[in-house]
C-alpha positions in Angstrom: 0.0 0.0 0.0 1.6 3.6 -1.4 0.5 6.5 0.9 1.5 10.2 -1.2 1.6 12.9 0.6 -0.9 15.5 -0.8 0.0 18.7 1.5 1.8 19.3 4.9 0.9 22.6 7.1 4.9 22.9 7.5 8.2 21.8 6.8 8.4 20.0 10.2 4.8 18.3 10.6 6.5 15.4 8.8 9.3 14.7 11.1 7.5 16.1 14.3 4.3 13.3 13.7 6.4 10.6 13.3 9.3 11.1 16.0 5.7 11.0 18.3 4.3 8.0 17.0 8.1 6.5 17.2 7.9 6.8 21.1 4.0 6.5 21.7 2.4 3.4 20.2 -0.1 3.1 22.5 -3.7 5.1 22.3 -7.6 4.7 21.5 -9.1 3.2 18.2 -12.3 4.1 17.0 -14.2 2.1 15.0 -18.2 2.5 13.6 -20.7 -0.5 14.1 -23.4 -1.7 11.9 -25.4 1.3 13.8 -23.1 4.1 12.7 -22.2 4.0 16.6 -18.4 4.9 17.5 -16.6 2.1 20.0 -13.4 3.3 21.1 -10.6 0.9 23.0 -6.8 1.2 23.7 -4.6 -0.9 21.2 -0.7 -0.9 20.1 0.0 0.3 16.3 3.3 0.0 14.8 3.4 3.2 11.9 6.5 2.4 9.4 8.6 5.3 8.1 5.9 4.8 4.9 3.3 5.7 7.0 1.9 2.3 7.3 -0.1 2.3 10.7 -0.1 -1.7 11.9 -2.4 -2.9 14.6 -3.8 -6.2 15.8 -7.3 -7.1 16.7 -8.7 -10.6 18.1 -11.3 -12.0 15.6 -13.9 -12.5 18.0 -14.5 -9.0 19.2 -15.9 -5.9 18.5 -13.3 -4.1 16.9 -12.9 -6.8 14.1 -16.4 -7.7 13.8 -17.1 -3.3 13.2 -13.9 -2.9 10.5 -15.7 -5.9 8.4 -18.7 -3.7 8.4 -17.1 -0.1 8.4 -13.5 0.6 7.6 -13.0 4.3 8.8 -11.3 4.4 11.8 -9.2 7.7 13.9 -6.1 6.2 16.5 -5.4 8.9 19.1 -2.6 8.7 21.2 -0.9 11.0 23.5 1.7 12.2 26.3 0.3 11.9 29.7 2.7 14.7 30.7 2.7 17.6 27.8 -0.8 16.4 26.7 0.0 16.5 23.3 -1.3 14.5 21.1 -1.7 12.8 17.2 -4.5 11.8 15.2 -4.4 9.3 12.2 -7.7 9.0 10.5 -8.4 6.4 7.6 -9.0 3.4 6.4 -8.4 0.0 7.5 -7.9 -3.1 5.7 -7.3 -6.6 6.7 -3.8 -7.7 5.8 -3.2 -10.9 4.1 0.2 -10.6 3.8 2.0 -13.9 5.8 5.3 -11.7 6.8 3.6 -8.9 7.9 1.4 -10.6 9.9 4.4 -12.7 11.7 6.5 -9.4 12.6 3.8 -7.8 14.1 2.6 -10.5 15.9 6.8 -10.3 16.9 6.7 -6.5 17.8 3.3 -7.2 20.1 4.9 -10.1 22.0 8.4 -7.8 22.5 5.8 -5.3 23.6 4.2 -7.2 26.0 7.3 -8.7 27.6 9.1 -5.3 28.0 7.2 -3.9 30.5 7.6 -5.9 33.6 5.8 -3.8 35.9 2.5 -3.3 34.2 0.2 -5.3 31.8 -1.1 -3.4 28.9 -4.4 -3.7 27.8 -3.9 -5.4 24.8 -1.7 -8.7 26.7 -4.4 -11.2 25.7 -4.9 -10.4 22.0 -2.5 -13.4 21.1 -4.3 -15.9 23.2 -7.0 -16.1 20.4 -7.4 -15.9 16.8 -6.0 -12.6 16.1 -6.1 -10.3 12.6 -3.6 -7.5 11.7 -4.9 -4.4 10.0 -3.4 -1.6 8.2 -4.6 1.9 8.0 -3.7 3.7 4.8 -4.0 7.4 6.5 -6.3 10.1 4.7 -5.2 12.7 7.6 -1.8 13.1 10.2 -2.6 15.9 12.8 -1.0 16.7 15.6 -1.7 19.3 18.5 1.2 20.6 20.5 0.1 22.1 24.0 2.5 25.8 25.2 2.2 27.5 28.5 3.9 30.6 28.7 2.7 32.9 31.1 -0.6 31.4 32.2 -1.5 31.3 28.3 -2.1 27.9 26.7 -1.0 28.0 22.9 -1.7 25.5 20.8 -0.2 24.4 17.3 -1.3 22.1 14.9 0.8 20.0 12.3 -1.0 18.0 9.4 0.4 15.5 6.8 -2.2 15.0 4.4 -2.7 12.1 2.0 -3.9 11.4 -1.6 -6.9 9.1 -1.7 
């Protein structure tokens, strides 16, 4: 899957969105069911430096059982501490591919072993029959929270993609 970049707001939103979803890979997924209602729940997604957005769903839930109905989904994540945050809205697909599906199974399990003193929320996805998805992104935002002098200041960062 090819995602083209169709406009950025600046020279930096690029490297700024990424270098956040580099170090915070954990946030809420949104998905629409057969209702048009939105279900949100906290996952893990892996984004490549192609902006390939990887995440891993059990079979037998909600999340998967919505994205066969309704592909449009939007993955926030943010820092507990500056309360920034990204957005990735788009489209998700089942993937197919064999190796894919084998190295992020491989990047969840190195997830879930890492941290020793906690158990994140997605620890039993591999204990069933699992799916991996990919999100080809229509929209990148970010929001970057500034206090200077008992003034909040936000900026905002885009990357947007062809269809």
């Amino acid at each position: 899957m090819t995602n083209t970049i169709k406009t950025v707001s600046s020279p930096e939103s690029i490297e700024m969105i990424m270098s956040f979803l580099e170090h915070h890979t954990e946030g809420v997924l949104t998905t629409i069911d057969e209702k048009g209602l939105p279900h949100a729940s906290v996952i893990n997604v892996h984004v490549k430096s192609d902006y390939d957005c990887y995440f891993i769903v059990k079979t037998n839930g909600f999340k998967y059982h919505n994205l066969r109905i309704n592909d449009c989904v939007v993955f926030v994540c943010f820092d507990p501490y500056s309360r920034d945050e990204v957005q990735i809205e788009g489209r998700a697909h089942e993937v197919t591919d064999r190796q894919i599906i084998d190295e992020e199974k491989k990047r969840v399990e190195a997830n879930i072993t890492a941290d020793n003193k906690h158990t994140p929320p997605y620890a039993s996805i591999l204990t069933d029959d699992f799916a991996v998805f990919n999100i080809k992104p229509t929209l990148m935002h970010t929001v970057t929270y500034i206090r200077k002098d008992n003034k909040v200041t936000s900026f905002h960062e885009k990357i947007e993609f062809e269809d």
